[in-house]
N, C-alpha and C positions, 0 to 999 in steps of 0.2 A: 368387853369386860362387864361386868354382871355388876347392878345397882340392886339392893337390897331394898330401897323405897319403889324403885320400878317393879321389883319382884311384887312388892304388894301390891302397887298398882292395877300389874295382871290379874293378881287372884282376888282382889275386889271387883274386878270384871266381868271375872269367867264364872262369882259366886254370885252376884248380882242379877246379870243378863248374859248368863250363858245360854238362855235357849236360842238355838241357831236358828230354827225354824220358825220363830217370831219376833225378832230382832236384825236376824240376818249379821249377826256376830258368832263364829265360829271360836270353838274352845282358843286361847291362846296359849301358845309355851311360856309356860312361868318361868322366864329365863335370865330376869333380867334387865332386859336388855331393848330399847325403845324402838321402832322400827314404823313403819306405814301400817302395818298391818294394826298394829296397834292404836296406831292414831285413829284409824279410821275406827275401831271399835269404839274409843270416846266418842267422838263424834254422833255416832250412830246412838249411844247412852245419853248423850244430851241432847239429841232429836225427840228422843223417849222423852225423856223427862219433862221437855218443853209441850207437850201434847200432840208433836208433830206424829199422824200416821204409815206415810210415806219415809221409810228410812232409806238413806242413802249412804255411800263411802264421803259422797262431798257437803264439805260447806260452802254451799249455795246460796244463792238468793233466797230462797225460804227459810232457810234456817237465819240466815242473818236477820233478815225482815221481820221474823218470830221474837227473835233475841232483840230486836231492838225495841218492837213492841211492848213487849211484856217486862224486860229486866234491861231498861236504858244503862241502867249502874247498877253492878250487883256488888256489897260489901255485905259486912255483919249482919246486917241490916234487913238485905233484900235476898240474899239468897233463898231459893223457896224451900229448898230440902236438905236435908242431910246429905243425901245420896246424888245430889244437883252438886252439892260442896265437893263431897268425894271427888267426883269426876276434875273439878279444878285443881281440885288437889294433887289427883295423880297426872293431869296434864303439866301441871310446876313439874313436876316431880323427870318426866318424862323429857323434858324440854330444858332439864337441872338445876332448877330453881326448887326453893325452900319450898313446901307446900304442907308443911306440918303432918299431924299422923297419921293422914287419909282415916279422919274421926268424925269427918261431917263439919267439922265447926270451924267458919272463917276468922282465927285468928288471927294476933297478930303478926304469928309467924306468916301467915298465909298472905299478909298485906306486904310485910318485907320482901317475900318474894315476888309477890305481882308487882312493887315497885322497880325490884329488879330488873324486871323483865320490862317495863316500858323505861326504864331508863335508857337501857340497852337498847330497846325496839327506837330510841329518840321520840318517845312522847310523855318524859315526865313531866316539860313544861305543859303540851298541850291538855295534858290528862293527870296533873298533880296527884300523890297521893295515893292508898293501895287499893281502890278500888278497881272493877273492872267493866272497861265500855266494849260494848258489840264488837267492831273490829278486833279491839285487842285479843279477844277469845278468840272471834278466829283465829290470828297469828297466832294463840296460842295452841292447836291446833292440828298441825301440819309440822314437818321436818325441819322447817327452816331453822337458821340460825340467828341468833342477835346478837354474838362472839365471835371475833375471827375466827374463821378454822382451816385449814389447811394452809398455812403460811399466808393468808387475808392479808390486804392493805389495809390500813388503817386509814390510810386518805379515801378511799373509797367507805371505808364503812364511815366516815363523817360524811360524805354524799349520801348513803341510803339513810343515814337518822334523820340528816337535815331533809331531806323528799317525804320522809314520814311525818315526821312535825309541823313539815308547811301543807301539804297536802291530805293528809289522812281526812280529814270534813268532807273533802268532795267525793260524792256518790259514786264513782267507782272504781275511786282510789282506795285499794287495798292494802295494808302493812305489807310491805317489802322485807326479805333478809337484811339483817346488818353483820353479813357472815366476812365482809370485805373480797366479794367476786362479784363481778359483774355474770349479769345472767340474763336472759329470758327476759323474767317481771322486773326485772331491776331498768332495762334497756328498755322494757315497751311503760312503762313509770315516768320515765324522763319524756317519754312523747307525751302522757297523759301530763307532764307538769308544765312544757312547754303550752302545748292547746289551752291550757288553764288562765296561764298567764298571756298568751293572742287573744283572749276573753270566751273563747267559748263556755258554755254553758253546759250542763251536768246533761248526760245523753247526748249532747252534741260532741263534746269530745270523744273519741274512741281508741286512743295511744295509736293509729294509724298515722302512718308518714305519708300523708293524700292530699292531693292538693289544696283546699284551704290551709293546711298546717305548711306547706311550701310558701304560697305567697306570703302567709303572717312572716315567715320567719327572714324572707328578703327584705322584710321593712326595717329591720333589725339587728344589723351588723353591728358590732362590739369591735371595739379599739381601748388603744390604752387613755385610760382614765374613768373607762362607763364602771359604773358602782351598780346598777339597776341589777333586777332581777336575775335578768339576761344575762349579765356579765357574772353572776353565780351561777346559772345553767349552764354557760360555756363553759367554763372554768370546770363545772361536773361534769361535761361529758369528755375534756381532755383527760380528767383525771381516770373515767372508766375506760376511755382508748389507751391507760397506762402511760398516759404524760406525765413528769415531774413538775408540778404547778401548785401554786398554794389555791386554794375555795375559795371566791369571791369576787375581787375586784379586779380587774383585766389589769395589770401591771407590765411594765416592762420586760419582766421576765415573762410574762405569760406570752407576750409579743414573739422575743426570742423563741419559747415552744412551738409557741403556731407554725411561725415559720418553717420550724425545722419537722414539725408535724406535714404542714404540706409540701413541701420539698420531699417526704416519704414517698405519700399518696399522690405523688406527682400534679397536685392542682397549682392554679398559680401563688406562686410565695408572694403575699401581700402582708402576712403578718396581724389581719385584723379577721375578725370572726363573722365573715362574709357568707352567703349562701353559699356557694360550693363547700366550705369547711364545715361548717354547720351539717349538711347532709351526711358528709363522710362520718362525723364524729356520731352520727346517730343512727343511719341503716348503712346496712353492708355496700347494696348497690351505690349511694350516694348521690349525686346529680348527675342525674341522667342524660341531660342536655352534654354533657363531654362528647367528644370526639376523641376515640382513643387511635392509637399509631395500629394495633392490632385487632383480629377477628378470629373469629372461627366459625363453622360452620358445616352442612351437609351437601352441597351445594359446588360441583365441580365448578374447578376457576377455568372458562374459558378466555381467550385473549380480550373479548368484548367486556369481561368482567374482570377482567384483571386491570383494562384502563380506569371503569368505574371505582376500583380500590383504590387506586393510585390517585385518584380525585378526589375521594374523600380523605386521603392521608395515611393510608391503611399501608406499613410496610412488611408487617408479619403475618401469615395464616397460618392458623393451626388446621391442621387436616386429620382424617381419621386410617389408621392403618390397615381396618379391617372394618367390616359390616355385621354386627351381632344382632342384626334384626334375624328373625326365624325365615320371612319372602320380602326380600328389599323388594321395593315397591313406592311409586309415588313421591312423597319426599323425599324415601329415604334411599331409593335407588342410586342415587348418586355419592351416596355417604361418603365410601373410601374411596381413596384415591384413586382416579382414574387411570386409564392407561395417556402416556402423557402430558399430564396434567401438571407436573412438577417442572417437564422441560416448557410448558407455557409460563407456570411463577418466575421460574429463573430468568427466561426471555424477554420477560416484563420488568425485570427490575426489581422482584420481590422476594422475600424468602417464605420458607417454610420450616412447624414445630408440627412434629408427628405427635399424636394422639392415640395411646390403644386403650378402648374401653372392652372390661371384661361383660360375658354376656348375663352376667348376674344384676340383680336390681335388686338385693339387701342384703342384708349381714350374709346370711349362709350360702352366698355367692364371694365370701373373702376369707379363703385360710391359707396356712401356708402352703400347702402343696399350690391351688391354685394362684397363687401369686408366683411361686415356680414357672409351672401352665401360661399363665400372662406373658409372663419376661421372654418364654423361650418363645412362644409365638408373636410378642413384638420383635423380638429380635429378626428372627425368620419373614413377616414384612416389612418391619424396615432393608432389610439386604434386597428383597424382591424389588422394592420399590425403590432403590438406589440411595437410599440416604447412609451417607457417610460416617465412617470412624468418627465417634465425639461427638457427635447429637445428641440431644438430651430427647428421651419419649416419654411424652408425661400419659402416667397411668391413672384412669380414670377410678373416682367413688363417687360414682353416680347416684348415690340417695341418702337421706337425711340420717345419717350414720348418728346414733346418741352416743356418749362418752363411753358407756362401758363395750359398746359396741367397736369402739375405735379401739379399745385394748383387746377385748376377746379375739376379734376378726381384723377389721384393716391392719393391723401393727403385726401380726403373723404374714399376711398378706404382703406387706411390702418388706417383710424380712427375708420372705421366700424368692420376692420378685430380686432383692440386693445378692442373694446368694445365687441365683441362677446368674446375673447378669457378670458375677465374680468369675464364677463359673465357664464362664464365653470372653476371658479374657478383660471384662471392664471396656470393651466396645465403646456402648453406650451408656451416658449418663442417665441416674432417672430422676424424675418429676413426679409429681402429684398434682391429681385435678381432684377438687372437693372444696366443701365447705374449708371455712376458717378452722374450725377446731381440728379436722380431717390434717390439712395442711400441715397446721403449726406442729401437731402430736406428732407427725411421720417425719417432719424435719430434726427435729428434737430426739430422736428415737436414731437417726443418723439414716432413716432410711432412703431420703431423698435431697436432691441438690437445689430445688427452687419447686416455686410453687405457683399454682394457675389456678384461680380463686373462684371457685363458682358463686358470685355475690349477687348475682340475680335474682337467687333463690334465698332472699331476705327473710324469708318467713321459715327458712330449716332453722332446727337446733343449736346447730354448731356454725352459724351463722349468727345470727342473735345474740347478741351480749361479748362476740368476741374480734377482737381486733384483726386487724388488718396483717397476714403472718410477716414477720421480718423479712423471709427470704422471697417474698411474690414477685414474678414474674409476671402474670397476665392476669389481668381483675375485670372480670365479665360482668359488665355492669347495665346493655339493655338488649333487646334483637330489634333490630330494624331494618327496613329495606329500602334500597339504595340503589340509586340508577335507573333506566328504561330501557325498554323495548328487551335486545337481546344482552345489552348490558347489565340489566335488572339480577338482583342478589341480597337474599334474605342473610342477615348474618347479625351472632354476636358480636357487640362493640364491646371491644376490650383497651382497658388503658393500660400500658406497658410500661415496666420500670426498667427495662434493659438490663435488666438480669441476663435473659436468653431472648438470642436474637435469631433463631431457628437458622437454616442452613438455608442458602444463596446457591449452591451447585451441587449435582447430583453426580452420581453414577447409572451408569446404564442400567435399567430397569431389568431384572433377573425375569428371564422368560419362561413362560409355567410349561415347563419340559415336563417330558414323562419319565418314571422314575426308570435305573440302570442298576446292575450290578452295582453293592458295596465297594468300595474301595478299599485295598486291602488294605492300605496306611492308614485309615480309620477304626478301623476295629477296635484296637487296644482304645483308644480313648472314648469309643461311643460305650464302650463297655464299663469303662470305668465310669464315667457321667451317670449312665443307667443305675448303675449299683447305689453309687452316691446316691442317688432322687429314692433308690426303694429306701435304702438305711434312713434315709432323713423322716420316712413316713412308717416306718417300727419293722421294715425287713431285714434283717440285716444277712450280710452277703453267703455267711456260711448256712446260712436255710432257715436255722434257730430250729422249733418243733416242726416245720415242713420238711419235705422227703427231697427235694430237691436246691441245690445250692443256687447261687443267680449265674456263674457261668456257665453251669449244665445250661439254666433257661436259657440266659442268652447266645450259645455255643448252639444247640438247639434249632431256634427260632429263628434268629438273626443272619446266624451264619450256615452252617449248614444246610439248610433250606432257602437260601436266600436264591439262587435261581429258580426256585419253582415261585416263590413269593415275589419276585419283578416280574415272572409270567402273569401270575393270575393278577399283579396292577398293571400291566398294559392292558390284558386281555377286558377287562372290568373298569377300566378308566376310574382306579383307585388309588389312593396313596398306600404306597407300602406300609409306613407306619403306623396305618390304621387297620392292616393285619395283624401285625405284630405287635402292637398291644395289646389287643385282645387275648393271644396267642398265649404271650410271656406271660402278662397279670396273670390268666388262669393257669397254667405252670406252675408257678411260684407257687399257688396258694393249693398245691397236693398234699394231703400228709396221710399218714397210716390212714385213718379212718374211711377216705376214699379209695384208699387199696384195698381193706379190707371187701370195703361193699362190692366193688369191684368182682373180689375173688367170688365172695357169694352169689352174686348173677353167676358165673359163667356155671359154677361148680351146679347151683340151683338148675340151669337151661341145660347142662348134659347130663342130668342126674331126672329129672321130671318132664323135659320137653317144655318148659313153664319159663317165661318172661313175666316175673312177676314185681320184681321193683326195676327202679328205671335210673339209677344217680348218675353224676355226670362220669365221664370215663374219657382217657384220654391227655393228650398233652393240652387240649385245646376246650377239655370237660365241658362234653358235649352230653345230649339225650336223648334218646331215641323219639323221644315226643319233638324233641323240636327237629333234629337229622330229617325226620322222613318226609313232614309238612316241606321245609324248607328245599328238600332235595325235589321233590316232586314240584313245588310252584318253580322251582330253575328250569326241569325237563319244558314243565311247561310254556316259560316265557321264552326257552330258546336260550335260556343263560350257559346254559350246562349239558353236555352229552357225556355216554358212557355209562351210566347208572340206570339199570331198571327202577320204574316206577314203585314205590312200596305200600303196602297197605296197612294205615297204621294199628288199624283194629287185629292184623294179624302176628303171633307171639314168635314166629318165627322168623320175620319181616322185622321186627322190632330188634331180634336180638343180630340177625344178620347185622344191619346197620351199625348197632352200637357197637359190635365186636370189630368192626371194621375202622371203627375210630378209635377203638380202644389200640388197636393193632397198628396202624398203617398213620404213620404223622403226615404222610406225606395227604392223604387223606384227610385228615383233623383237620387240616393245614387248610386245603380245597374247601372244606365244606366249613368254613370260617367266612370267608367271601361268599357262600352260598345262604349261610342265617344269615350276613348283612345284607343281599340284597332282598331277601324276604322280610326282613324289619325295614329295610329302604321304601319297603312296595305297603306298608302299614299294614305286616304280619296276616295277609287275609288267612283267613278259618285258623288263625291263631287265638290265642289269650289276652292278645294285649290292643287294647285299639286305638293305639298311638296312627296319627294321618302318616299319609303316603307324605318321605321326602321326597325332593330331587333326584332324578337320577343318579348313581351314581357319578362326581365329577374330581377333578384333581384341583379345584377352586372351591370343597365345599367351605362355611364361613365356620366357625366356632360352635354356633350353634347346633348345625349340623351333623359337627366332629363330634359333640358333646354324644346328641342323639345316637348315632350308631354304637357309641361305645357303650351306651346306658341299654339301648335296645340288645345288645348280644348278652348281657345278664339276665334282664330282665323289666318289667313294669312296676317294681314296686322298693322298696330298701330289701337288700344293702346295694342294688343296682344305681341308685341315686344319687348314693354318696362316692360308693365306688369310680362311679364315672369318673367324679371331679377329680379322683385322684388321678384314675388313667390321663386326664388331660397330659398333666406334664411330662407320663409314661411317651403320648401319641409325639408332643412335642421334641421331646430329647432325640426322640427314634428322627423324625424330620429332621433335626438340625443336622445330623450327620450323612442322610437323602438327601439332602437340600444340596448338601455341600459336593458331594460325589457327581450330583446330576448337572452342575455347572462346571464342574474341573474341564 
């Protein structure tokens, strides 16, 4: 919604220190409307003003340093410029405070609002009256809030005033929001108010939870009746873990909280504010010194390692169901679960929680179709691996996912992974591994049953400032290694709340057979799942503007040819479904315009003797540039007979080829396995200089799966993105091969 004093504010901006090339302030949209962009444009206009050369987006140490120098208090008084006013002006203004007529002149309108504003920031006592001190400008500054906003606690914004008011003097305590959320600056505040009050000293504190700030705080355990400091710092940080407790003085009810607080966080219920609860309430990891009931790790459980668990207390392992490394190696060669490695947990006494991490490491590694991809590929190792009807698989968001992140990507991501997993009957239950806010979002959203806390990782985002999720299961709090000799085992220690107690008994491990004829009792339903996954990703079944509908594709691909496609995967020690993605995606996506081009080759080569464009052609839209490379490195590794060599410089070598895949599917089809293994072998005297995979195997990892389906498009977008979708295409096709090849 559009403020008319923000409007001004802009266009005193853009009229003032519009030049971008010597300001490094870009026109702004006279919109309205406050935003970062804008902030930083003040900012950058009072670097100006103050003499500073160096402009920057941040208010940094130099600028503060500047401002404190020169303008300790700025009022009526001390403002230096008109145009120095303005800027306050339109920063009130910005931030919704009274700031008068952006006229240059600090009235009293202009004091009422700066009182406002440190009322709200909680330092009218410290800073009476409407003038303004260094820090405050900055707060004034920046997006933050001093208002609740988005349904804020009000018990919390009484913690961030009071942290303000007692702490704002010391050197690099900075104004905190008083927006009523815990966050970030607000959680590493409380460290810096702690350290303050253990007596450190300005530069010696640093809001780090490190050892000096550990032992201060074990000297200092709070019970009911401490009034001290401490027993107000306790009391604040129950209140930002979203405890119902009054500020201040440790009372009996606050006892009652504690309690019920660590009886949560599984520490021991003493009821008094002890180092263990002390840690929890203030980093994610919390006291490291725990021994939790749980682990997880890379690190196959031999029987020698399985007694060392069971000595440290260890009754749950989380394990990994697949290996997303690109060459497992070294560590992490052992990653997923080994071959018999479940019937040793079982054997021992232990159970296990399967783990599938997808092979993505940020946001544009989680949408829905790949959360699809995920679900049907944990499904498919879990069954390999024998775990049972009713396991829960907790899916991994392995990186510091920010908030808008967790709506754009994870929350499509695990809405894809609930509908695939619907999809397969509701088998398995799922989980989420990730940060706290990761966690809590996807529980809340309904997408998952329990949660496995990545809190190691103290210094992510969505770690920091956020509680502990109601529904946690496993909270991975340090790695350590444990045991000797061949017992020896590097692992996450995790403290369990027995939410999930992973699985005690297996089923026999599904043996990686070679693929077989479809079974005919499958079809209708591999068919329907297919259609479902293209409709959910904008195909819908009757073709829409393409030339072909999805049963032709799949009636086609699937069926139809499905004995020549279990040939060429025995012969080529490949997964069928990694044919026939390929196959089908490019199918689908025929329409006029490729017929037409189409028609013009051929009409063109019998009409001039001339190969002169090259599009893809076929059920399998293929191209004589890639056909004849790829045909010829098969003649020559021995992949392939039957086919003369061809010459690709020659026009009628070119059009042979392509007219052959335009023609003959059974062909298309063939030379589908032929580009794969020439993208397998890193496309030599091709275009693209992705490295040599692996051989062709029927154990390739995800990664690898990814790769082939990326490489038969192409090196560059829309082959990139297109992959990710084929995943759950490659998957669907498996679950229904999976399923026939163990009947």
């Amino acid at each position: 919604m559009a403020d008319e004093m923000v409007k001004l504010a802009q266009k005193f901006i853009n009229t003032t220190y519009g030049d971008g090339a010597t300001l490094g302030i870009s026109k702004l949209e006279e919109n309205g409307q406050t935003s970062w962009t804008v902030m930083y444009a003040l900012t950058r206009a009072l670097q100006y003003e103050m003499g500073i050369t160096s402009l920057s987006n941040s208010f940094g140490p130099t600028t503060l340093t500047t401002l404190q120098s020169k303008y300790p208090k700025l009022d009526a008084s001390t403002v230096p410029s008109a145009n120095f006013c303005r800027i306050i002006q339109s920063a009130l203004y910005c931030k919704g405070y009274d700031g008068g007529n952006i006229d240059g002149t600090y009235s009293s309108r202009v004091e009422a609002g700066v009182t406002n504003l440190k009322t709200n920031m909680g330092l009218d006592r410290r800073f009476p009256g409407g003038s303004l001190e260094p820090k405050v400008v900055k707060g004034l500054m920046n997006m933050d809030a001093y208002v609740t906003v988005n349904d804020g606690s009000e018990a919390i914004r009484s913690v961030q005033q009071w942290l303000n008011w007692r702490y704002v003097d010391r050197q690099d305590f900075y104004v905190i929001p008083c927006d009523g959320h815990n966050s970030r600056d607000v959680s590493k505040s409380m460290l810096y108010a702690i350290q303050y009050e253990l007596g450190m000293a300005d530069g010696v504190a640093n809001g780090v939870f490190g050892p000096g700030t550990q032992t201060g705080l074990k000297d200092h355990t709070v019970a009911v009746g401490s009034t001290t400091t401490f027993a107000s710092l306790f009391t604040a940080a129950m209140i930002l873990n979203r405890r119902p407790v009054s500020f201040g003085t440790f009372t009996g009810a606050v006892q009652t909280e504690t309690e019920k607080f660590q009886s949560f966080a599984k520490l021991p219920v003493t009821g008094i504010g002890d180092f263990s609860t002390w840690a929890s309430l203030l980093v994610s990891y919390g006291d490291q010194t725990r021994k939790g009931e749980a682990c997880d790790g890379v690190t196959q459980i031999t029987a020698a390692r399985a007694a060392t668990l069971k000595a440290n207390g260890i009754k749950y392992i989380g394990r990994y169901l697949s290996n997303v490394d690109p060459v497992p190696s070294g560590s992490t060669k052992e990653k997923e679960i080994q071959p018999g490695e479940l019937k040793t947990i079982a054997d021992n006494g232990l159970r296990c929680f399967p783990i599938y991490q997808t092979y993505g490491r940020g946001a544009d590694g989680f949408n829905y179709p790949l959360g699809r991809a995920a679900a049907q590929a944990a499904i498919n190792a879990a069954l390999d691996h024998g775990f049972k009807t009713g396991t829960r698989i907790f899916f991994a968001v392995d990186f510091d996912a920010l908030d808008y992140q967790v709506t754009d990507n994870v929350l499509p991501h695990f809405k894809g992974i609930q509908d695939a997993i619907a999809d397969d009957g509701n088998r398995f239950e799922i989980g989420v591994y990730g940060p706290r806010n990761v966690c809590t979002r996807v529980s809340e959203a309904g997408h998952s049953t329990a949660s496995f806390v990545s809190d190691m990782s103290s210094g992510f985002s969505g770690n920091f400032g956020y509680p502990l999720p109601p529904d946690w299961a496993y909270d991975q709090v340090v790695t350590r290694t444990i045991g000797s000799g061949d017992g020896a085992i590097n692992i996450d220690n995790n403290i369990a709340s027995g939410r999930d107690t992973g699985q005690g008994s297996f089923d026999a491990p599904r043996s990686a057979k070679p693929d077989v004829r479809l079974n005919s009792a499958l079809v209708e339903s591999m068919q329907i799942d297919v259609g479902k996954y293209m409709e959910s990703i904008g195909y819908p079944n009757d073709g829409g503007t393409r030339t072909y509908q999805h049963w032709k594709c799949f009636e086609t691909v699937c069926v139809e040819h499905d004995e020549l496609i279990t040939s060429l995967s025995t012969t080529h020690n490949m997964r069928k479904a990694l044919i026939q993605a390929s196959a089908y995606w490019e199918m689908r996506h025929i329409d006029a315009v490729d017929q037409a081009a189409e028609a013009a080759v051929i009409t063109t080569f019998n009409t001039t003797g001339k190969f002169i464009k090259d599009p893809s052609t076929g059920i399998a839209q293929q191209r004589a540039q890639t056909l004849i490379p790829a045909w010829n490195h098969a003649l020559d590794k021995g992949y392939a007979t039957g086919q003369p060599r061809r010459d690709p410089a020659s026009d009628q070598d070119k059009y042979d080829i392509w007219k052959k895949a335009h023609d003959d599917e059974e062909f298309a089809l063939t030379s589908v396995v032929m580009i794969d293994r020439w993208d397998i072998d890193g496309k030599p005297g091709g275009d693209d200089d992705s490295a040599a995979l692996r051989q062709p195997t029927i154990a390739y990892t995800d990664y690898e799966i990814y790769e082939v389906l990326r490489r038969y498009q192409g090196p560059g977008e829309p082959a990139l993105t297109d992959a990710k979708k084929r995943m759950p295409l490659y998957y669907l096709l498996e679950k229904y091969h999976s399923i026939s090849r163990n009947m």
